[in-house]
C-alpha positions in Angstrom: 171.8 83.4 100.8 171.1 86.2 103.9 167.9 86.7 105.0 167.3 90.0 105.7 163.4 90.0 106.0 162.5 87.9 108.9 158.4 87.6 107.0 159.0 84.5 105.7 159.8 83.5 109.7 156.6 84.8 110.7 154.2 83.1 108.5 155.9 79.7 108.6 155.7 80.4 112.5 152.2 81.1 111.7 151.5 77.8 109.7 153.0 76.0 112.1 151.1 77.3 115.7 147.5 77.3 113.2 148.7 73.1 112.3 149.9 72.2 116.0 146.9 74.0 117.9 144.5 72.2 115.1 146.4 68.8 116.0 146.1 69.4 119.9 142.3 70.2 119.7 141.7 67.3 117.5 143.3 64.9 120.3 143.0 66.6 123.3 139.2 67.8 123.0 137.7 66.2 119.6 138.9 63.0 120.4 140.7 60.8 117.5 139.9 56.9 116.4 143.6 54.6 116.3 143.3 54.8 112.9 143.4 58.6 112.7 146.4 58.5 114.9 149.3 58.5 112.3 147.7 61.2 110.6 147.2 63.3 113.6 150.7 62.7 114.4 152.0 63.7 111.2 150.1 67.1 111.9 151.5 67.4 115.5 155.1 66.8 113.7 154.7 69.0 110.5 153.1 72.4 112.9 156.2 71.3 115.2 158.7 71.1 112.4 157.3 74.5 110.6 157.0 76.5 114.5 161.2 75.8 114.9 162.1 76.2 111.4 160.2 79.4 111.2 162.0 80.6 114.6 165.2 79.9 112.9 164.6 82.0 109.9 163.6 84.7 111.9 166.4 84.7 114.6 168.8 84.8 111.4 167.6 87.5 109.5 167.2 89.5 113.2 171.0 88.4 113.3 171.9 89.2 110.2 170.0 92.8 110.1 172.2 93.9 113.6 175.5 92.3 111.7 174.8 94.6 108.8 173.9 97.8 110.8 176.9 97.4 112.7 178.9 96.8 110.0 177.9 99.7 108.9 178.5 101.9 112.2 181.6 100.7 111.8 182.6 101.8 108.6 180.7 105.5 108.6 183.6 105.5 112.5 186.3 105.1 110.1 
């Protein structure tokens, strides 16, 4: 399946920065007990996981919008 709105890139990207910046203040400025600690890594991971999967998404539909449009310079040239 081609992408060819890169939306879906932006709002995981979205997800992700709003889980990872909620996981940094909890354990940078908050403060966390050891038992929160697997939890709070867990968030760190999943707002990590969701920032780069949501790049990826949009970098591919970016891609796959200049393959088309030049595809299809290409075949108005001919």
């Amino acid at each position: 399946m081609e992408t060819k709105s890169p939306v879906l890139g932006y709002v995981l990207i979205g997800i992700g920065a709003v889980l990872a910046a909620i996981g940094l203040i909890w354990g940078v400025v908050v403060g966390f007990y050891a038992s929160d600690l697997p939890l709070l890594l867990g968030l760190l991971a999943v707002g990590a996981g969701l920032l780069w999967f949501g790049q990826r998404l949009s970098q591919a539909a970016k891609r796959s919008n200049v393959e088309r449009r030049i595809a299809d310079r290409d075949a108005t040239e001919q």
